[in-house]
N, C-alpha and C positions, 0 to 999 in steps of 0.2 A: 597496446594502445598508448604509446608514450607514456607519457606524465601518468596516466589513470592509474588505479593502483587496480591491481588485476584482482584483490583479495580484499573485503573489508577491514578496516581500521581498527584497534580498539575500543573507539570511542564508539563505534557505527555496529546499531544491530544487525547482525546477519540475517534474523530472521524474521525478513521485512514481508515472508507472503504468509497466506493463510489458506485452509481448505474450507471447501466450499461446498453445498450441496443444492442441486435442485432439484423440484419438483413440478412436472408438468404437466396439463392438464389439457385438451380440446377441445372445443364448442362448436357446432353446426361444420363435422367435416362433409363432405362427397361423398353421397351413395354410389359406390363404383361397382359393386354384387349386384348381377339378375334376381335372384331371387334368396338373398340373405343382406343385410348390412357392409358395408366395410368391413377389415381386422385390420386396423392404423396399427402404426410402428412408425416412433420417433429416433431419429441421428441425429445427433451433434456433430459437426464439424467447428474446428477453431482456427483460428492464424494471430500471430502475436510478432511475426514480423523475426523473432531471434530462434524460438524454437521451434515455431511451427511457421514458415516464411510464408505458406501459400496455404489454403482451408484444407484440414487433415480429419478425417475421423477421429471422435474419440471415443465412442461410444454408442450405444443402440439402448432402446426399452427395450421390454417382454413386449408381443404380439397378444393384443386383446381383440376377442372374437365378437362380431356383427354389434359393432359401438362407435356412436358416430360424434357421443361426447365421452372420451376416457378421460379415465383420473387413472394414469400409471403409476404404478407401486417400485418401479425401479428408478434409483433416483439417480441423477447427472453429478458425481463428485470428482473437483479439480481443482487447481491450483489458483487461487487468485495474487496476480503481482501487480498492486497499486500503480507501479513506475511505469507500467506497458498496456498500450492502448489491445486488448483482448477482444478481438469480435470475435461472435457466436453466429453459425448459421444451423437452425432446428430444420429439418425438411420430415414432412409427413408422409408415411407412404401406406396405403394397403395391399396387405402381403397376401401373395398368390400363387408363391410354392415354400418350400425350405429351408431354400436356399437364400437366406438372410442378406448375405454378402452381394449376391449381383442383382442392383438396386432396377436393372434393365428389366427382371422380371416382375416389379410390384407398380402397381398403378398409383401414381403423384398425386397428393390433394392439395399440397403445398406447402411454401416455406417461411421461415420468421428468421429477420435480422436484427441485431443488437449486440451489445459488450457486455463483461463480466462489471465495467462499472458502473452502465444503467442499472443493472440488474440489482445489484447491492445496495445503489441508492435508495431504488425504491420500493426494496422488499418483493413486493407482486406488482407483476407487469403481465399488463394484456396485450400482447401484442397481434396484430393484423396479419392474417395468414394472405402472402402474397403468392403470383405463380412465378415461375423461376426468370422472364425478365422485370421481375418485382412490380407487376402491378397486383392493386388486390384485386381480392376476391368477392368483387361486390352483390352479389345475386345471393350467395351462402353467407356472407359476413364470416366467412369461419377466423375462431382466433385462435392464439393459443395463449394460456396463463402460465408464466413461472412463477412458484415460489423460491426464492434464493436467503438461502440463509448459512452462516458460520457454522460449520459440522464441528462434531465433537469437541465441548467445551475443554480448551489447552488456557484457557484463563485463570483457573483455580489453582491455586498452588499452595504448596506447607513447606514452609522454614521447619527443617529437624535439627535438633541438638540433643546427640548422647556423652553419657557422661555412664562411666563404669565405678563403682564401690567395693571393695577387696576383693578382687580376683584373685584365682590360685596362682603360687609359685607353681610355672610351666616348666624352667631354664635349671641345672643342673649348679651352674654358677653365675644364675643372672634372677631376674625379677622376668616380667609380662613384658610381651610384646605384641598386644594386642591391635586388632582391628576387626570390624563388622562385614558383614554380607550380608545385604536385607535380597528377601526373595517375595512374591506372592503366587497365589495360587491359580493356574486357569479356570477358566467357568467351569467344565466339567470336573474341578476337583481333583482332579488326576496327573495334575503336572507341576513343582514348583519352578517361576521366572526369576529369572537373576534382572534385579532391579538397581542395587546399586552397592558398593563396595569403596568405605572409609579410607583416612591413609591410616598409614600405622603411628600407635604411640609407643615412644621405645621407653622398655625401661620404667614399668609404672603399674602397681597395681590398681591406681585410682587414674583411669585415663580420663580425659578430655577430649573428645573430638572435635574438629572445625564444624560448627553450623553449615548448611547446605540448603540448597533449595530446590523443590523437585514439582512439576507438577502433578496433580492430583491424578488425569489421565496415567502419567505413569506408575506411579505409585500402586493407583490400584482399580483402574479402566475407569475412575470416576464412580467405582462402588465401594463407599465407607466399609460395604461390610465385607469386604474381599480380604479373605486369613491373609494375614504375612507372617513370615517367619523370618528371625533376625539370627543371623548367627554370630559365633564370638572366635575368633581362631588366634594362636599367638604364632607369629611371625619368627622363622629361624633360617637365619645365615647359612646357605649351601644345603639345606635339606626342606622337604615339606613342614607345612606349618601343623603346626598341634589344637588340635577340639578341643576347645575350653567350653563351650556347653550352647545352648538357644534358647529362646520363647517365640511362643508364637502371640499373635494381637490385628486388630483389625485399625485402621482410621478410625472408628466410628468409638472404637474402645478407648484407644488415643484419646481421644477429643473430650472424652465425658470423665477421663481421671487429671485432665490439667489444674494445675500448671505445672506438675510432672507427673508423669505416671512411672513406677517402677518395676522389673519383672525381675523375677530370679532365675538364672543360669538353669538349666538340666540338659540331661542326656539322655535318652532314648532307656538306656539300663537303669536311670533311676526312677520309671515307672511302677509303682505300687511300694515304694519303700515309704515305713515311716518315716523315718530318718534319713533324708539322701544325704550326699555330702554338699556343703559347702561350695560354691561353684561362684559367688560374686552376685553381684545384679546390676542390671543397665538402668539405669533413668534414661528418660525419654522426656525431653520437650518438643514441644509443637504448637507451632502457630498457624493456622488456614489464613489464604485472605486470597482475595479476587484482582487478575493482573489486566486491568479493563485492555481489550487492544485496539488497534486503529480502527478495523471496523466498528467495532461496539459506537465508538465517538457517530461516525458518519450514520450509521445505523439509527441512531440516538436524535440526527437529528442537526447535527453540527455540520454547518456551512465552510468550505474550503475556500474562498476568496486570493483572487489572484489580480494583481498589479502588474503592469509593464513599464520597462523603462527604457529607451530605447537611444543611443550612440551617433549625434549630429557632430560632430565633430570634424574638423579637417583632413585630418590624418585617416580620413575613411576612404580618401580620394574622391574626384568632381565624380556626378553621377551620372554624368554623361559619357565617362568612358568607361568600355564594358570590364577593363581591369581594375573597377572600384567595388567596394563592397558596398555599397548601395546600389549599383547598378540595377535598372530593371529594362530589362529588351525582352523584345518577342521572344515566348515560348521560355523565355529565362527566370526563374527564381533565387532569387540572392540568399545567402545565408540568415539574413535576418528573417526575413521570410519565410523561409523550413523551421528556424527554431521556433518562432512564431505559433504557427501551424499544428507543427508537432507538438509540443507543448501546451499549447493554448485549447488542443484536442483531448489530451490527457486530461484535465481539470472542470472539462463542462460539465458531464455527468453531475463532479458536484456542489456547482454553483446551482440556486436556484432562481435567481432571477437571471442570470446565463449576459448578468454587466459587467465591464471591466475598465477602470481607469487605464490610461495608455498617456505615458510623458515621455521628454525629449529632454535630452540635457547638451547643452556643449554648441549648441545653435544659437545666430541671430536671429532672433525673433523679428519678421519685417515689421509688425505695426507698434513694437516699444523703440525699435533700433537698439536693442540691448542684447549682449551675450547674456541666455537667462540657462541656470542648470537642474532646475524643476520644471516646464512648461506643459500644459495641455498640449495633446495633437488636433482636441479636438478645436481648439482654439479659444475655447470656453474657458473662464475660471474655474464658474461655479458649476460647471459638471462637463469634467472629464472621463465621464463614459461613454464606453460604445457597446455596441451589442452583437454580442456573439467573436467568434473567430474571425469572422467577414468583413467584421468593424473594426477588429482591431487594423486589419491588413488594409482594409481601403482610405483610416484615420494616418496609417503609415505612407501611405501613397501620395496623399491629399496634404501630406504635411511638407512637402520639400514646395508647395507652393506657396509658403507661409515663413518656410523656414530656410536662413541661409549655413551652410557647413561652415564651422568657427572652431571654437576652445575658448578657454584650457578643459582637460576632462575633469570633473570635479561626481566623486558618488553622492559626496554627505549631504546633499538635500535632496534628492529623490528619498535616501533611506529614512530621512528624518522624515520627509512627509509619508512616507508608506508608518512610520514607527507612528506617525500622530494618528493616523486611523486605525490601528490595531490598539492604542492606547484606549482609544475611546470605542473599543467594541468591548460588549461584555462576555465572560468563559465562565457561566457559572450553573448552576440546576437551573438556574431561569432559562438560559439563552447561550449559545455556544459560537463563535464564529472563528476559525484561524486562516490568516492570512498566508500569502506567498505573493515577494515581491520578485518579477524575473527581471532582471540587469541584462541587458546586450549589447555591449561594447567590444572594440578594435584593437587596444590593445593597457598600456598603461594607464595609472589613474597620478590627476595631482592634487592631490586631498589626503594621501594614506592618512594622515594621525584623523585630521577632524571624520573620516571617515570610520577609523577605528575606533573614537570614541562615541560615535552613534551605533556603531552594532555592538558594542559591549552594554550600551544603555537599553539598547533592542532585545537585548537577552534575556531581559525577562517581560516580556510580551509576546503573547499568542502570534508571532511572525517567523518564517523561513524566507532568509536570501538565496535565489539563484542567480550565478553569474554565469552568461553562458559567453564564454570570447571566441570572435569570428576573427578570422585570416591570421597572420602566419606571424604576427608581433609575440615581445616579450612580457609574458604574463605570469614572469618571479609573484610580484605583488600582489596577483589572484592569487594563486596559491597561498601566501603568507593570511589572505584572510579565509580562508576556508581551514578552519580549526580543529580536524580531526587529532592531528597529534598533539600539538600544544593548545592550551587555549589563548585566546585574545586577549591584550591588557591594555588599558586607556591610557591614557597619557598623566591619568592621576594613580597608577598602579593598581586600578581594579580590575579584577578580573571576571572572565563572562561567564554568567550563570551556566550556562548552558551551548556548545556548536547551534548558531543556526543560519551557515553559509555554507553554501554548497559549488565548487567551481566544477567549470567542463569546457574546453578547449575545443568547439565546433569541430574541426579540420579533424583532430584528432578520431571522432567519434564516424566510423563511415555508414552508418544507415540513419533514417530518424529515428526507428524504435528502438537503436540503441542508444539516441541520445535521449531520449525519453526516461530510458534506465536508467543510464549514467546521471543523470538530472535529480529523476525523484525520487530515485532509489532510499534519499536520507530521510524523504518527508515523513515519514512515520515515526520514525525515531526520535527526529526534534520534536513531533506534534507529542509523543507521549510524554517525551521530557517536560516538557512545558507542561504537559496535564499533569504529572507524576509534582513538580515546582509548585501546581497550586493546589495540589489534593482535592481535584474535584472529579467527581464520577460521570462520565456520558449523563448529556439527557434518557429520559424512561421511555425504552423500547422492551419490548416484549413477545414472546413468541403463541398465538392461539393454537396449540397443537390437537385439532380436531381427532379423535381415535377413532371414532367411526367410520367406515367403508363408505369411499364415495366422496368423503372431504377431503380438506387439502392441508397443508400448516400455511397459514397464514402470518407474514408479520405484520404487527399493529406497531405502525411512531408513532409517540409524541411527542413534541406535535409531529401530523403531517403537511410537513411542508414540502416532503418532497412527492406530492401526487402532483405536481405543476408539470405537464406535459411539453418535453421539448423537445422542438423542431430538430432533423440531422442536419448536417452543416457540411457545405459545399466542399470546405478547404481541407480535404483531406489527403493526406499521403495517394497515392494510387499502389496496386500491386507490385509498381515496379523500382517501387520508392523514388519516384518522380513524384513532383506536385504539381495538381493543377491550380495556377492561383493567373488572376486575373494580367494581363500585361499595360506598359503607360509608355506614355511614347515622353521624351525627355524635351524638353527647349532649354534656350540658353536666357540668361536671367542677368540686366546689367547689375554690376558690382556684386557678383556673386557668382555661383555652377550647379544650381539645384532648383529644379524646376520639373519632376517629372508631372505629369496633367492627369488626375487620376481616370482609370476607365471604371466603367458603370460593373460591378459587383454581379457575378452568374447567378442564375437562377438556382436555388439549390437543387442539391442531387436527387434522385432517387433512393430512400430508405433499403 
């Protein structure tokens, strides 16, 4: 991918997804049995555009007999990746022979569409059971319910530090050369796991080990009381290492002898002595503490707001000829417009009023006659929103008749005003909101310092920059602000708290759901930094985990803000990563070349 780096950065967490679990449930399906009920059986199919291009199976329930509302016991576990727009299609079937696999044998009641990021938003979703050219099903109302929630708690984690106290002379003309091997036990008791393994300390009967950090899933499946067993071995040059002795201990043991708990060395043969020998002892420190992750945030409650900024500039070329990047002709979508789209699709899940500011920079603005580098598109001061994906692109369309192609390119007041509205939202138990401002510009900027010292000043505010560069110009100076390897420094020698610019080279990127990736691949990363910067926990979500037969788990927000039901949205990628986006026929504009005459916004799609 050119420029891209094919491998995350130091700075950049790798492990930006999370596993995922659902639970689903059906209400009023189709009696399709003469003389017994249905036996439903739910599939999932997925598409995500990079791994799964087109809807792939990924799974089946168990087959429940003559039930026409089930609550399946086998749950849907998968990957969730923030950066990638993930549709879901569930199809219902009642089974009528064996043979699982050939769908031609069972009789259809019908299907539900949606993404892994509705789904998380809003915990439980009832969605409308459609027939397969997605109309519902209006005579049966049948739905179905997911419960979506973060499998297996990897948020818990212990900082360990051992520290060894007179170990034996191993070495013949040396001291200890110690190192640990912690193991735990499987649930049947019957097997020790190799969990993790120290460096060595040379040369020391009093060692010191590096602190480490493990999470508690691993450590001991998230059961305090799960035995482990530590061992002690000394380390030898050209032959195996020597048993210096073990203990065994639980987390739970751990935890209730801090602020060290200490064990003495043995060996299997010093069972039943009074007197074993001498063997050393480990200290053991331990810390627990809870590693909130991105979901937990959204889950909780927290709103992802996003900004656009959008490249009037000259150097985009007249947009009346179809070799400029603004161009818009029949059946044609220009690269603003796919990043647009793609992007702008990734982030509604979770916006909850589903507004979006939309500015222009680098344009004469017809009714001041002034080159302005902050402007509404909607031409509004006092509210530059538009609503939905649709609005963005029809506020973009509807703007070159307002706006004429100028310069110079300047970032620092788009970022300074996206930085003054993230200034003034609050990140705390009360109320949670972060920001993402998307930059889409052609090529150079002529602002670098005062632009550098507003995203150093933006560093420590709940905000991510994306810059996404369309056509084939030199984009040194993107890169130099997107901070993975160095960080940023102002022009008064501060440095930024924290990466939160992200570049991406359109051309370079060839699908939109890999530029979706390549895009907000970082966003969790910055959002936790930022969270991690102000030491504050998700707002209080929670899980109602019903045990009885026939109920569901349930998650409960606080608040629920996100039960706000929203409409699917026309502008989406299609299967063939074409887009359909509305077309404008262009005219010519005196003392100027920008003029396309917006067309009237489609009807949305079909869910």
């Amino acid at each position: 991918f050119g420029n891209l780096r094919p491998f995350p950065s130091p700075m950049v967490d790798a492990n930006i997804s999370s596993k995922i679990e659902m639970f689903v449930s059906c209400r009023r399906l189709a009696n399709k049995d003469t003389f017994s009920k249905s036996d439903p059986m739910v599939t999932l199919f997925l598409k995500d555009g990079i791994t799964y291009r087109t809807f792939q199976l990924i799974d089946r329930t168990e087959v429940i007999d003559n039930d026409l509302n089930p609550n399946f016991k086998k749950r849907f576990v998968m990957d969730y990746h923030f950066e990638r727009r993930q549709e879901l299609v569930f199809k219902v079937f009642d089974v009528d022979s064996t043979n699982l696999k050939k769908m031609a044998d069972h009789d259809f009641l019908g299907m539900a569409r949606t993404t892994i990021g509705d789904l998380i938003s809003r915990g439980k979703a009832v969605l409308p059971l459609t027939d397969a050219q997605g109309r519902k099903l209006k005579r049966l109302n049948s739905v179905m319910i997911v419960n979506c929630r973060e499998i297996g708690d990897t948020s818990h984690r212990c900082k360990i530090t051992f520290k060894g106290d007179n170990l034996p002379k191993m070495d013949l003309f040396g001291r200890c050369d110690p190192y640990l091997e912690i193991y735990k036990q499987t649930a049947d008791r019957k097997q020790w796991l190799h969990v993790k393994k120290t460096e060595v300390c040379k040369y020391t009967y009093n060692p010191r080990w590096k602190q480490f950090t493990i999470t508690l899933a691993d450590l001991c499946n998230n059961d305090k009381k799960t035995p482990l067993l530590v061992k002690c071995w000394d380390w030898d040059k050209g032959s195996s290492p020597d048993y210096v002795g073990h203990f065994e201990t639980t987390v739970a043991d751990l935890e209730s002898k801090q602020p060290i708990a200490e064990f003495h060395l043995r060996k299997d043969k010093d069972k039943g002595k009074k007197r074993p020998k001498k063997r050393g002892k480990i200290g053991v420190q331990m810390i627990l503490y809870k590693e909130h992750s991105f979901l937990d945030y959204i889950k909780g409650g927290c709103e992802v707001n996003l900004s656009i900024a959008i490249d009037f500039t000259a150097s985009n070329g007249d947009p009346r000829n179809p070799r400029s990047l603004h161009y818009i002709g029949p059946g044609h979508a220009n690269e603003y417009q796919k990043a647009i789209a793609t992007i702008g699709n990734i982030l509604t899940p979770y916006d909850t009023d589903n507004k979006y500011p939309v500015y222009g920079f680098g344009g004469r603005v017809k009714r001041t006659g002034q080159v302005e580098h902050c402007f509404p598109l909607t031409m509004n001061d006092y509210d530059p929103e538009v609503s939905g994906v649709g609005g963005v692109l029809q506020a973009y369309r509807s703007a070159f008749n307002h706006v004429l192609l100028s310069g110079p390119t300047y970032f620092s007041e788009v970022v300074a005003t996206a930085a003054a509205k993230a200034s003034a939202t609050e990140f705390s138990s009360r109320g949670q909101a972060y920001h993402i401002l998307l930059i889409l510009t052609d090529g150079r900027f002529d602002d670098e310092r005062q632009t550098v010292d507003q995203i150093v000043a933006a560093s420590k505010l709940p905000l991510s920059i994306i810059i996404v560069g369309v056509g084939n110009a030199d984009f040194s100076a993107m890169h130099r602000l997107d901070g993975d390897e160095v960080r940023l420094k102002s022009s008064t020698g501060e440095t930024a708290f924290r990466d939160i610019v992200q570049f991406v080279p359109f051309r370079e990127v060839k699908t939109p759901e890999l530029l979706a990736k390549e895009t907000l691949a970082e966003v969790p990363h910055q959002f936790k930094s930022y969270a991690k910067l102000k030491n504050t926990p998700p707002l209080d979500a929670k899980f109602d985990l019903n045990a009885s037969e026939g109920k569901l788990p349930i998650l409960v927000h606080t608040p629920s803000i996100h039960a706000i039901q929203r409409q699917p949205t026309s502008y989406l990628p299609d299967s063939k990563n074409a887009y359909t986006i509305p077309t404008a026929t262009v005219t010519a504009t005196p003392g100027g070349y920008a003029a396309p005459a917006p067309a009237p916004a489609p009807a949305p799609a079909p869910a």
